[in-house]
C-alpha positions as a Markdown table, in Angstrom:
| # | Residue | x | y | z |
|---|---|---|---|---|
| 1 | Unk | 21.6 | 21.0 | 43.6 |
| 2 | Unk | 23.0 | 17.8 | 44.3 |
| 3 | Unk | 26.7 | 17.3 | 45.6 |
| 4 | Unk | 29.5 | 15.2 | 43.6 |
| 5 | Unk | 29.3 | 12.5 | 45.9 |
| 6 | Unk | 25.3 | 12.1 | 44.8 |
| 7 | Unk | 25.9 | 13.0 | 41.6 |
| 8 | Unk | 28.2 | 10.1 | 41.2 |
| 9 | Unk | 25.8 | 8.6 | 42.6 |
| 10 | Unk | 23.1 | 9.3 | 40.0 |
| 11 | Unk | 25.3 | 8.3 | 36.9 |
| 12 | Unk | 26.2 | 4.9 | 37.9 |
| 13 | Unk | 22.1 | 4.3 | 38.9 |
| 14 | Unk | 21.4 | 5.7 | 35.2 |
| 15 | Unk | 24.3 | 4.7 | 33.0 |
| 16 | Unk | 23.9 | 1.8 | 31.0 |
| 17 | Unk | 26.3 | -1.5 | 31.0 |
| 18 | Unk | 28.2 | -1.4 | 28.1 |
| 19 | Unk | 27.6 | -4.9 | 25.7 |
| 20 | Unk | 30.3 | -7.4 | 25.2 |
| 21 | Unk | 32.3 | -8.4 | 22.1 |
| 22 | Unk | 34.6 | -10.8 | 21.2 |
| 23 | Unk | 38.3 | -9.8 | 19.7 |
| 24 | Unk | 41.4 | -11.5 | 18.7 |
| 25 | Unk | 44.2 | -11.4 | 21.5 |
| 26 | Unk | 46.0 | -8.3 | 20.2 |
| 27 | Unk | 43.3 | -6.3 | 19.5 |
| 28 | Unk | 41.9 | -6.5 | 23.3 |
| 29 | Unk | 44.5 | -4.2 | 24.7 |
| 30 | Unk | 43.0 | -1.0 | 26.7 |
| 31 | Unk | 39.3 | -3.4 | 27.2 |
| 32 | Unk | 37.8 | -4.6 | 30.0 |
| 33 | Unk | 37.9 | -8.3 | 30.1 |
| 34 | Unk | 34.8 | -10.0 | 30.5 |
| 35 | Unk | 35.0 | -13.8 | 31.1 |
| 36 | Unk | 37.3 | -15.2 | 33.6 |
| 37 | Unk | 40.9 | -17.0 | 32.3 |
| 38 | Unk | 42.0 | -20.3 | 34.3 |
| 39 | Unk | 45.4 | -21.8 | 33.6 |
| 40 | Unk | 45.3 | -24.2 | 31.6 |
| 41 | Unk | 48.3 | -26.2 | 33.3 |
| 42 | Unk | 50.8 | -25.4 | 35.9 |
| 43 | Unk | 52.6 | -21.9 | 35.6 |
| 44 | Unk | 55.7 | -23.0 | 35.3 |
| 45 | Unk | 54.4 | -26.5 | 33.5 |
| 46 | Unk | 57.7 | -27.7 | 34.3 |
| 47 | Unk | 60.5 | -27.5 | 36.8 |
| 48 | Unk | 62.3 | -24.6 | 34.8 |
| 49 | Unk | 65.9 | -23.1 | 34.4 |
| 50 | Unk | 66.5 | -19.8 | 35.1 |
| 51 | Unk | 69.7 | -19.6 | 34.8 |
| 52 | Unk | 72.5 | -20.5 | 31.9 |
| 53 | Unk | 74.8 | -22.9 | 34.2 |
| 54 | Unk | 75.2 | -26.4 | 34.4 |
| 55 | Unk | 72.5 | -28.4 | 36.1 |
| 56 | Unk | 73.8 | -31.0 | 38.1 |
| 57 | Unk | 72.3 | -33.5 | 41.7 |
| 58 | Unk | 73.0 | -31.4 | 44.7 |
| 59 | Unk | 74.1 | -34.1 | 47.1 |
| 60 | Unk | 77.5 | -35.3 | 45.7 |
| 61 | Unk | 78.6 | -31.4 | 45.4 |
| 62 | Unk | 77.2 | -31.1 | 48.9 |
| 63 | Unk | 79.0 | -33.9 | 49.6 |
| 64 | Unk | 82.6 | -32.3 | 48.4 |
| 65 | Unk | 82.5 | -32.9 | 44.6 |
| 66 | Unk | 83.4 | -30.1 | 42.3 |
| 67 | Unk | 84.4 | -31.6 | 39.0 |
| 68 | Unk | 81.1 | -32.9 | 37.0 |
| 69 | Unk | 81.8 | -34.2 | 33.0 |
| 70 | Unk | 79.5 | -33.0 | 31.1 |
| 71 | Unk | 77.0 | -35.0 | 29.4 |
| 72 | Unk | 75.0 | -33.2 | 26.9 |
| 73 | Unk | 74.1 | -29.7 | 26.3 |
| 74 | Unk | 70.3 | -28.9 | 26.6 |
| 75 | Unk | 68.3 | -25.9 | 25.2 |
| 76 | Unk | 65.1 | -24.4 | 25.7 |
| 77 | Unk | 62.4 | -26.1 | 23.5 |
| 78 | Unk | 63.9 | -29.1 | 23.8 |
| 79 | Unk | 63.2 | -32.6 | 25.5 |
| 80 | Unk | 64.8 | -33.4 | 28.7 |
| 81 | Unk | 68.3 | -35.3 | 29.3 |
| 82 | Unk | 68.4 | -37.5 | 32.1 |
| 83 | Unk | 71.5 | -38.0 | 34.4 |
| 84 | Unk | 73.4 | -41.3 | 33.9 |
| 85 | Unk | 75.5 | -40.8 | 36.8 |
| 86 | Unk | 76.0 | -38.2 | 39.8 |
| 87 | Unk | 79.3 | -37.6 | 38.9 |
| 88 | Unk | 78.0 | -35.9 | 35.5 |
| 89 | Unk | 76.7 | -32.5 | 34.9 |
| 90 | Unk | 74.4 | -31.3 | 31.9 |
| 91 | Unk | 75.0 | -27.6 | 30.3 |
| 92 | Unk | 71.6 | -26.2 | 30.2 |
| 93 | Unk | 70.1 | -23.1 | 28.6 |
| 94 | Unk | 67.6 | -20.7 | 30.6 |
| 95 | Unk | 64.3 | -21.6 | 29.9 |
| 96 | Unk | 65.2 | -25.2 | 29.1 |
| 97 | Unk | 63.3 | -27.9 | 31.2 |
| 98 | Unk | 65.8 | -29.4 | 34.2 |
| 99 | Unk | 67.0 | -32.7 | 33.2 |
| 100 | Unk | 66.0 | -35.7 | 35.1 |
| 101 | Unk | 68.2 | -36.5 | 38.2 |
| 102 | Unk | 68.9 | -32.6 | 38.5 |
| 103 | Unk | 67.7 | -30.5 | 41.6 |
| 104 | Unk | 70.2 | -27.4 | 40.7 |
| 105 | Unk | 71.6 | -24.9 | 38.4 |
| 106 | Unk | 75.3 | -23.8 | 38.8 |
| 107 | Unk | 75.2 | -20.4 | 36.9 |
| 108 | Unk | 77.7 | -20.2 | 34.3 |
| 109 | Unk | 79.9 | -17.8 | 35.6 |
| 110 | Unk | 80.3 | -19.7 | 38.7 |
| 111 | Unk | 81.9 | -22.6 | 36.2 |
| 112 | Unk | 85.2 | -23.1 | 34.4 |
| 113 | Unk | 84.7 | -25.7 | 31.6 |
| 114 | Unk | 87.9 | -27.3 | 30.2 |
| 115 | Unk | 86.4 | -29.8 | 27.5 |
| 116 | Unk | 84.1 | -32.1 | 28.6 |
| 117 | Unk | 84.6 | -31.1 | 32.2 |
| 118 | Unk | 82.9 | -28.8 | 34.5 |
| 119 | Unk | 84.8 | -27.1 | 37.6 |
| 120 | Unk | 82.9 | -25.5 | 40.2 |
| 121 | Unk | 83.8 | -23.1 | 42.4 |
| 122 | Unk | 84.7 | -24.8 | 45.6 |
| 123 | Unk | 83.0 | -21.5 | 48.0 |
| 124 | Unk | 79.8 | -21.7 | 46.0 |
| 125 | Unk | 77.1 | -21.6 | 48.5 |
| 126 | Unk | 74.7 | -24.3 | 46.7 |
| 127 | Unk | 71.2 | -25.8 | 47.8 |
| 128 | Unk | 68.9 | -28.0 | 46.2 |
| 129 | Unk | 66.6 | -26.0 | 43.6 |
| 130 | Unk | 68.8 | -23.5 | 43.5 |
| 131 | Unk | 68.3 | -21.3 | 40.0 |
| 132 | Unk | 65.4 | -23.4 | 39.4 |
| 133 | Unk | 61.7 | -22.2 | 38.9 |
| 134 | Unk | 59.7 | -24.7 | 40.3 |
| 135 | Unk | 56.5 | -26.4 | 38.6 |
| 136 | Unk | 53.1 | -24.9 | 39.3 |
| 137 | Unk | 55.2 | -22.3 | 41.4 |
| 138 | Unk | 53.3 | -19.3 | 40.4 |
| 139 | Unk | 49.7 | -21.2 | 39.5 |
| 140 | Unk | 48.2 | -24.7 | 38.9 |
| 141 | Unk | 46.1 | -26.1 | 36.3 |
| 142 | Unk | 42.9 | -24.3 | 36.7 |
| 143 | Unk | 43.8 | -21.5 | 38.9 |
| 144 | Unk | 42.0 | -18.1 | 38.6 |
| 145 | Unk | 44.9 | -15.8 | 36.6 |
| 146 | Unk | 42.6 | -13.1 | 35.4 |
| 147 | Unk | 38.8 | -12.1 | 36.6 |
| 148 | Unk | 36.0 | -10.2 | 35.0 |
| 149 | Unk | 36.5 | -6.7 | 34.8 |
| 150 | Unk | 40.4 | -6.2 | 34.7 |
| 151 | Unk | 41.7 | -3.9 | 32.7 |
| 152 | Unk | 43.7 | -5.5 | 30.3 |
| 153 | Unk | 47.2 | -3.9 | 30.1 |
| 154 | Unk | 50.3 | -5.8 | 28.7 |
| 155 | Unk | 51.1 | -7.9 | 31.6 |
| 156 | Unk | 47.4 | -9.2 | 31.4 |
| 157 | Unk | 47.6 | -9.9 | 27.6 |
| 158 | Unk | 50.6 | -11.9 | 28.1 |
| 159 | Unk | 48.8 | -13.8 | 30.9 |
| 160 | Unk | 46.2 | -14.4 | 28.7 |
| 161 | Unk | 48.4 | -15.5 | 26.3 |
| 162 | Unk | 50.3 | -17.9 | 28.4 |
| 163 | Unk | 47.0 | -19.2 | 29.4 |
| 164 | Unk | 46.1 | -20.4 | 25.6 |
| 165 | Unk | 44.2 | -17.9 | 25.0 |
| 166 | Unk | 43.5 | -16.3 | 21.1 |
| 167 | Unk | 40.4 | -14.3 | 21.8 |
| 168 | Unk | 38.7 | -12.8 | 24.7 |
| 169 | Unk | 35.7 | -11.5 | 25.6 |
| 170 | Unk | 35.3 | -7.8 | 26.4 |
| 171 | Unk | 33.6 | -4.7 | 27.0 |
| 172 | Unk | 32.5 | -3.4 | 23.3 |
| 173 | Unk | 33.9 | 0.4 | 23.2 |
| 174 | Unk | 31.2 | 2.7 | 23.7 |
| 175 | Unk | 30.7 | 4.8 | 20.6 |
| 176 | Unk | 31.4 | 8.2 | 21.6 |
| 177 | Unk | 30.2 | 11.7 | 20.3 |
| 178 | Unk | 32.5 | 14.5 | 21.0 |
| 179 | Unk | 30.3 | 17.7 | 19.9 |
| 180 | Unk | 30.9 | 20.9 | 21.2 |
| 181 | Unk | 28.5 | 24.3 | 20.4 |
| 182 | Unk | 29.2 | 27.7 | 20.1 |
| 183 | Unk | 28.9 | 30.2 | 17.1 |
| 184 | Unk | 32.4 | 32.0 | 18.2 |
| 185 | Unk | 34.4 | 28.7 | 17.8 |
| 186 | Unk | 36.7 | 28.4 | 14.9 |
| 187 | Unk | 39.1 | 25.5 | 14.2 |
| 188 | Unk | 42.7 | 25.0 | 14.2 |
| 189 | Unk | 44.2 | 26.2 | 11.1 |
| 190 | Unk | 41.4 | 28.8 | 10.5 |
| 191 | Unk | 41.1 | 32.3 | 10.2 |
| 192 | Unk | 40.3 | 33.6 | 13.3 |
| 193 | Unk | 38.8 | 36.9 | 14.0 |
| 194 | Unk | 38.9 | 39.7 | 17.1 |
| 195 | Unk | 35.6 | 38.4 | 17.9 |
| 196 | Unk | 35.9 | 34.7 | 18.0 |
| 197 | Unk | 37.9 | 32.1 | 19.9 |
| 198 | Unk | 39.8 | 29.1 | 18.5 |
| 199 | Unk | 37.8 | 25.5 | 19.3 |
| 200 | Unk | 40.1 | 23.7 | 21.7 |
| 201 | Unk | 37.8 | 21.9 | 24.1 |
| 202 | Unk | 36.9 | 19.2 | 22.1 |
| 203 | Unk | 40.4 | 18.4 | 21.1 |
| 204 | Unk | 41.2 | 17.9 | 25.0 |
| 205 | Unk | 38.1 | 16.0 | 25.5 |
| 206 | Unk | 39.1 | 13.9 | 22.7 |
| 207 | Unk | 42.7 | 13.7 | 24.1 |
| 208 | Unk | 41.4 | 12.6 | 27.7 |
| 209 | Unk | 39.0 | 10.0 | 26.7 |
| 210 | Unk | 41.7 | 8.5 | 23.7 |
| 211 | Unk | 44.2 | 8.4 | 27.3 |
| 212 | Unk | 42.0 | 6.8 | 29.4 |
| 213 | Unk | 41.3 | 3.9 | 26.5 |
| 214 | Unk | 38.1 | 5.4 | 25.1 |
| 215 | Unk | 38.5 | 7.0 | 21.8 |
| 216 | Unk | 35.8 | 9.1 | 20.2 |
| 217 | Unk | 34.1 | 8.4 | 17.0 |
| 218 | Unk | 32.7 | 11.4 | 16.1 |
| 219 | Unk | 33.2 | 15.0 | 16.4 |
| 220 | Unk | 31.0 | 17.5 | 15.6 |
| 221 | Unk | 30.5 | 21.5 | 16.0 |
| 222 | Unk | 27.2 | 22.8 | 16.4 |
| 223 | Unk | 26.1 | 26.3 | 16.3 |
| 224 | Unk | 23.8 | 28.3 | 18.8 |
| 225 | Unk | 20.8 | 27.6 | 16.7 |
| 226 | Unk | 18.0 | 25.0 | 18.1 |
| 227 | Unk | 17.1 | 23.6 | 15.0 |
| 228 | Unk | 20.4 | 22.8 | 14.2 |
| 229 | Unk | 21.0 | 21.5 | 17.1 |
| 230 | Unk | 18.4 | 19.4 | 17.8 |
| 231 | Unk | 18.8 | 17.6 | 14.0 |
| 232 | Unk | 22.1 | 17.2 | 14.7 |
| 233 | Unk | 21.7 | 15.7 | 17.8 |
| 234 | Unk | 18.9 | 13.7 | 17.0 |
| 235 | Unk | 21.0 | 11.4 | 14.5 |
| 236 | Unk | 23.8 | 11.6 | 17.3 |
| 237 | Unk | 22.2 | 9.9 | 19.9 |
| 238 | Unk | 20.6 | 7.2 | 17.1 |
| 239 | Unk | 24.3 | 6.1 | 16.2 |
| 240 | Unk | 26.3 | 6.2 | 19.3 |
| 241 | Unk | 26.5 | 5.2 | 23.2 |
| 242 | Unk | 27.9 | 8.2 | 24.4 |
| 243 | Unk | 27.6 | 12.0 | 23.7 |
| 244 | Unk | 30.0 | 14.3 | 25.8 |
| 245 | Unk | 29.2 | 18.3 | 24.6 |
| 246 | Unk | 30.5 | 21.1 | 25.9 |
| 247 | Unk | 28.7 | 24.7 | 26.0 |
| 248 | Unk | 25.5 | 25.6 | 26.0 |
| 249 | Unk | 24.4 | 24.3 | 29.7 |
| 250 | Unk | 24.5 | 27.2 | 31.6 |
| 251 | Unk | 21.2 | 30.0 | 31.8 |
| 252 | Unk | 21.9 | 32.3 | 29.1 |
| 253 | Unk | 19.9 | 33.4 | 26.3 |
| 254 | Unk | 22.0 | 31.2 | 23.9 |
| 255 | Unk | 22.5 | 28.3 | 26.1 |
| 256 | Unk | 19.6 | 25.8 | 24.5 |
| 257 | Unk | 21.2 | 22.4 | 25.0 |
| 258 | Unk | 19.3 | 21.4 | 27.8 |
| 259 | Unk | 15.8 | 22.7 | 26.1 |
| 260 | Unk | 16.8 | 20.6 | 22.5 |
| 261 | Unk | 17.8 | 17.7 | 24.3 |
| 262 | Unk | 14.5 | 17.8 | 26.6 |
| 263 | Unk | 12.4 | 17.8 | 23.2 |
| 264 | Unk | 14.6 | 15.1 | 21.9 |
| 265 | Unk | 12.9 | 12.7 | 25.0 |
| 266 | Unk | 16.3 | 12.5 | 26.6 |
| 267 | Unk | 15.7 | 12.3 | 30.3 |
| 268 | Unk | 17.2 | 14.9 | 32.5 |
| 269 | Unk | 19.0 | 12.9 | 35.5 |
| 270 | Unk | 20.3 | 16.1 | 37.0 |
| 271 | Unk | 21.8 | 19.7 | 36.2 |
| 272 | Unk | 24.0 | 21.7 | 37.9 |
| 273 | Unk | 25.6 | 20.1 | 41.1 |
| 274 | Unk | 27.6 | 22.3 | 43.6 |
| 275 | Unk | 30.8 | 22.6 | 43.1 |
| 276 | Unk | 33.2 | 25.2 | 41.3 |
| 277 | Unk | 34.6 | 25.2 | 38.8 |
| 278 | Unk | 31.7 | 23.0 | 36.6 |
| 279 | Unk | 28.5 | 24.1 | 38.3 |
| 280 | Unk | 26.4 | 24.1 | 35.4 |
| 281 | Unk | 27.1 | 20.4 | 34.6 |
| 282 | Unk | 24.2 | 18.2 | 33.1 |
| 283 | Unk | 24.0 | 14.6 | 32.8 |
| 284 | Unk | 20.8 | 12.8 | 30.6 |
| 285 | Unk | 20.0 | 9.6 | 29.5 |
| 286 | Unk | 18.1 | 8.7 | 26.0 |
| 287 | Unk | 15.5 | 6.1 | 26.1 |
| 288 | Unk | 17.9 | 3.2 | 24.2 |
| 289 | Unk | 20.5 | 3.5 | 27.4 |
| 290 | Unk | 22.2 | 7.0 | 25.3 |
| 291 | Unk | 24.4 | 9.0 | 28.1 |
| 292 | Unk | 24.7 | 12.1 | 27.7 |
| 293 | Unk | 27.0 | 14.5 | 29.4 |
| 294 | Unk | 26.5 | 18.2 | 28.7 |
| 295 | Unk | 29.6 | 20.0 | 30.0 |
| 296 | Unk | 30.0 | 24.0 | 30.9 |
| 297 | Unk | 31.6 | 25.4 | 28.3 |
| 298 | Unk | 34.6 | 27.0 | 30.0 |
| 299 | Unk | 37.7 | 24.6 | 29.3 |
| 300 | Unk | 39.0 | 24.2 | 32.9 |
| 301 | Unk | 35.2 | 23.3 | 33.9 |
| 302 | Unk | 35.2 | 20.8 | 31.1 |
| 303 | Unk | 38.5 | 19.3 | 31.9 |
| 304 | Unk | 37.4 | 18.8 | 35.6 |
| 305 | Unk | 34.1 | 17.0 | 34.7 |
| 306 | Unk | 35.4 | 14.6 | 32.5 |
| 307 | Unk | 37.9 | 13.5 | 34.8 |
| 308 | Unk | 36.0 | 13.8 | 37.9 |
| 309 | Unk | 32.4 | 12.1 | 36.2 |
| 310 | Unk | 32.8 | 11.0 | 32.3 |
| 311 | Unk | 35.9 | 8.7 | 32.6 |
| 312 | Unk | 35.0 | 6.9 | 36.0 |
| 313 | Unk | 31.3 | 6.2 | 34.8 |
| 314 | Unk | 32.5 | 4.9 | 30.6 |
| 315 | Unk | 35.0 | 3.2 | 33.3 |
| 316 | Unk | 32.3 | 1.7 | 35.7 |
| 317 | Unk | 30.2 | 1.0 | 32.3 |
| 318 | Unk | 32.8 | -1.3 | 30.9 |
| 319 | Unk | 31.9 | -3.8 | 33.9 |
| 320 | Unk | 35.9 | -2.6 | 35.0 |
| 321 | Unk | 37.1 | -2.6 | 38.7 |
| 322 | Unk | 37.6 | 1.5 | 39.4 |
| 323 | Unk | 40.2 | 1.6 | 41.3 |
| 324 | Unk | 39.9 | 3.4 | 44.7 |
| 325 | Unk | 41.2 | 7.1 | 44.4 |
| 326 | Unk | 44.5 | 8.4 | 45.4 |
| 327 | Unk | 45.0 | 10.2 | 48.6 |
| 328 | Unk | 47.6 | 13.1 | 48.8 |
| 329 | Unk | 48.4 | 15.9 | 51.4 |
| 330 | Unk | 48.5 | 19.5 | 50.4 |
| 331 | Unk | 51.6 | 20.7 | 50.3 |
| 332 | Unk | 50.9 | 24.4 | 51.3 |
| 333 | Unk | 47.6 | 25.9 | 53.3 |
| 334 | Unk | 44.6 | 26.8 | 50.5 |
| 335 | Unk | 41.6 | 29.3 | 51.5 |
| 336 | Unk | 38.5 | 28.9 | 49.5 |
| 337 | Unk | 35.3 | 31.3 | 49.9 |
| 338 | Unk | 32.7 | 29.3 | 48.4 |
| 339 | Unk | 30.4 | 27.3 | 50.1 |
| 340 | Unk | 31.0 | 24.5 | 47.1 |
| 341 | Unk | 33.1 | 22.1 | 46.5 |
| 342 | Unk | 36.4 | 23.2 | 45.2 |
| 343 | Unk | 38.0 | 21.2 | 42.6 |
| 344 | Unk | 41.7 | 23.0 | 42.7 |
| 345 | Unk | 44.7 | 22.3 | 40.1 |
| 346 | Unk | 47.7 | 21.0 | 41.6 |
| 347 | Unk | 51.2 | 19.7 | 40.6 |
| 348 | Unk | 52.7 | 16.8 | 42.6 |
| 349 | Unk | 55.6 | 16.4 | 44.1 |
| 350 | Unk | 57.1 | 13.8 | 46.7 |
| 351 | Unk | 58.7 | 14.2 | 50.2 |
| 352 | Unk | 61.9 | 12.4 | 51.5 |
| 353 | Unk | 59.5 | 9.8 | 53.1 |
| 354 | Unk | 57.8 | 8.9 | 50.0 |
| 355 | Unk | 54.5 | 10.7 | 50.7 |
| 356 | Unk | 52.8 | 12.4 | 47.8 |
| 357 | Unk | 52.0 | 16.3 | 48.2 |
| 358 | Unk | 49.9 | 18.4 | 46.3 |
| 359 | Unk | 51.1 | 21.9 | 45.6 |
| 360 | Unk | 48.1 | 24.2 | 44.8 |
| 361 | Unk | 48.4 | 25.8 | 41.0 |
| 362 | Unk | 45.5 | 27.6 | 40.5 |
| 363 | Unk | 43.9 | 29.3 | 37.2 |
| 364 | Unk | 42.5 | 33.2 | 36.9 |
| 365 | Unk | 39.2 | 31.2 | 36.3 |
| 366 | Unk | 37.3 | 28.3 | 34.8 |
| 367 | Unk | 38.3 | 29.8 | 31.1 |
| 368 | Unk | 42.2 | 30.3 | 32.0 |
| 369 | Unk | 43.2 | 26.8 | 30.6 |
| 370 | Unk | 46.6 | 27.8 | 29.9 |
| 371 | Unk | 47.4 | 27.9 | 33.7 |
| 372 | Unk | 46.6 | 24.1 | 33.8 |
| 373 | Unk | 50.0 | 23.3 | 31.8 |
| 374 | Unk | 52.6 | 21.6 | 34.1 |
| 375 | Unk | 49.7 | 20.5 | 36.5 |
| 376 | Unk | 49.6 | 16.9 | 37.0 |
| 377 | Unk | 45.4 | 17.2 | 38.0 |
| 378 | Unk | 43.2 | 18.6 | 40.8 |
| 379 | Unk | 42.4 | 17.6 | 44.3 |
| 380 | Unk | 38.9 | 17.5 | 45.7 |
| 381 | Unk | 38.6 | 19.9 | 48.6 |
| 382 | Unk | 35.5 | 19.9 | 50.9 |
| 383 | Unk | 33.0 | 23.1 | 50.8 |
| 384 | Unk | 33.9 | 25.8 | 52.4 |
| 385 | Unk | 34.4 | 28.5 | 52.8 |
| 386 | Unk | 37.6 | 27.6 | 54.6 |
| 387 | Unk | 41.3 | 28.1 | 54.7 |
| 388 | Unk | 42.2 | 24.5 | 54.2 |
| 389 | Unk | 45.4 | 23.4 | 55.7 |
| 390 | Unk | 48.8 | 22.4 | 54.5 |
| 391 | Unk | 48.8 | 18.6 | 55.6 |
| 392 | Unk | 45.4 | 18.1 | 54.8 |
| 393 | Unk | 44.4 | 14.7 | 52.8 |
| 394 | Unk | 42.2 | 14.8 | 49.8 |
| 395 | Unk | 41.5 | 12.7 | 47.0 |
| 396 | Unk | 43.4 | 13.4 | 43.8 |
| 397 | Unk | 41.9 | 13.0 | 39.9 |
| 398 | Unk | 44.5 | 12.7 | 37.4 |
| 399 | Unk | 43.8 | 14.9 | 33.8 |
């Protein structure tokens, strides 16, 4: 039974790289980028003004001047004045380009104009390039502003943007399966009877994955019947990248999942891996590059693979950086029996010095999903068993 550490392991040596697409600008929010963006000129391409004010030459107000005539207004957009004399001054809009002979802003506020005359207060504490945003500040013509495998959020689109760019290159989203099996699942909205249980697993999987920028394409409920299951399956793994299921893994007499998907040629990489709750997890591959993640059917177990495993690796699969996972301190002292890894619920909260603690909320058991409302995720604590103490640092996975 492999650990999580060498099951992670084992995904990322199986999992497939995901293929590349092109898409306009706006539709490439949520994707891994996959070409590198230069700037295209200097970022700011001009010496800029950040400030509504007057721009005027530093030295003669240095020097004791503080009444400037104003020469011309200039807005953004448009094509620099130029001083004619040091004695003048030119109103200029934030944004606007600083007109020639200028090395400062005075900010608006800081001016009284009485016609075509600026006054400046005489205790303003000015220096040259004051209020201005220098040219090729923040980059210059040809500058890396955005490598292969960011994530693109907005503050990356715009980059893009300002770079020239219309389309980008990206990770193609992976074409995901949500199924889940089970003969006492009923849907939302159904009749349900004493006997059977309402389907809400796929609904958080679906959730989860939509969150983390990967939304499902399909969803599908299978019944406990192999030959259902394996036709069903069959045309599942022809038309997407992905399948994520839940149910049907463990050793039960109606647990036949891993035997359809064995006749189906998909190659087992690994089932069950020692931890708690989500022992019974199973991970495949089909022969086209098909992953396939076969999650215990018990929500909270499914909840804590998909965090723990299916996000990082559709993550890592996308060509994107994973970011290294956050450290907090439990809050209170935990004991744990089990000689497994325990993957424990907790809610965060933060101390007056800014650290981040981890109070422990656990469930009644890996089917008690309603506990997990108000939690924020789980922490990773090492096998024990072991009273774990308050203080200790372990790494945190957000739902």
């Amino acid at each position: 039974m492999l650990t999580p550490a060498e099951a992670d392991a084992a995904i990322t040596a199986h999992l497939a790289r995901a293929p590349q697409e092109s898409l306009p600008l706006p539709d490439c929010a949520g994707r891994v980028l996959r070409q590198d963006i230069r700037a295209d000129r200097d970022a700011p391409p001009f010496n800029r003004v950040a400030m509504d004010g007057v721009a005027i030459a530093s030295r003669p107000f240095l020097d004791g001047q503080r009444q400037f005539r104003v020469a011309a207004v200039q807005a953004a957009g448009t094509a620099p004045h130029t001083l004619a004399a040091a004695t003048d001054c030119i109103e200029v809009m934030t944004g606007a380009m600083l007109p020639g002979g200028c090395d400062a802003v005075v900010p608006i506020e800081r001016v009284r104009i009485d016609g075509d005359l600026a006054n400046i207060e005489a205790d303003l504490g000015l220096e040259p390039w004051m209020h201005v945003h220098r040219r090729a500040s923040d980059a210059r013509a040809g500058d890396l502003l955005l490598a292969a495998g960011t994530l693109l959020g907005a503050p990356e689109i715009a980059i893009a943007a300002s770079a020239g760019e219309s389309r980008l290159t990206v990770a193609r989203a992976p074409r995901i399966a949500v199924i889940s099996t089970g003969d006492e699942l009923v849907d939302p909205g159904l009749p349900v009877l004493d006997h059977q249980v309402r389907r809400s697993n796929t609904y958080g999987v679906a959730a989860a994955l939509r969150l983390a920028g990967f939304p499902p394409v399909t969803d599908l409920h299978l019944p406990d019947r192999p030959p259902v299951q394996r036709e069903a399956l069959a045309a599942a793994l022809a038309g997407h990248d992905v399948l994520v299921l839940s149910g049907g893994v463990s050793a039960g007499r109606f647990d036949h999942v891993p035997a359809v998907l064995d006749s189906l040629g998909v190659h087992r990489v690994f089932h069950q891996v020692s931890q708690r709750p989500g022992r019974p997890l199973w991970f495949g591959v089909w022969q086209p590059g098909v992953a396939v993640f076969a999650l215990p059917g018990n929500p909270v177990s499914v909840l804590v693979c998909l965090a723990r495993y299916v996000v990082p690796a559709l993550q890592a699969a996308a060509g994107g950086r994973v970011p290294p996972r956050p450290l907090v301190a439990l809050a209170q002292a935990y004991e744990f029996a089990s000689s497994l890894t325990c993957f424990l619920p907790v809610a965060l909260e933060y101390d007056r010095q800014g650290s981040t603690l981890a109070i422990p909320r656990p469930t009644h058991g890996s089917g008690d999903f309603i506990s997990l409302a108000g939690t924020d995720g789980f922490v990773e604590l090492p096998p024990g068993p072991a009273t774990h103490a308050a203080g200790l640092v372990v790494p945190f996975y957000r739902w």
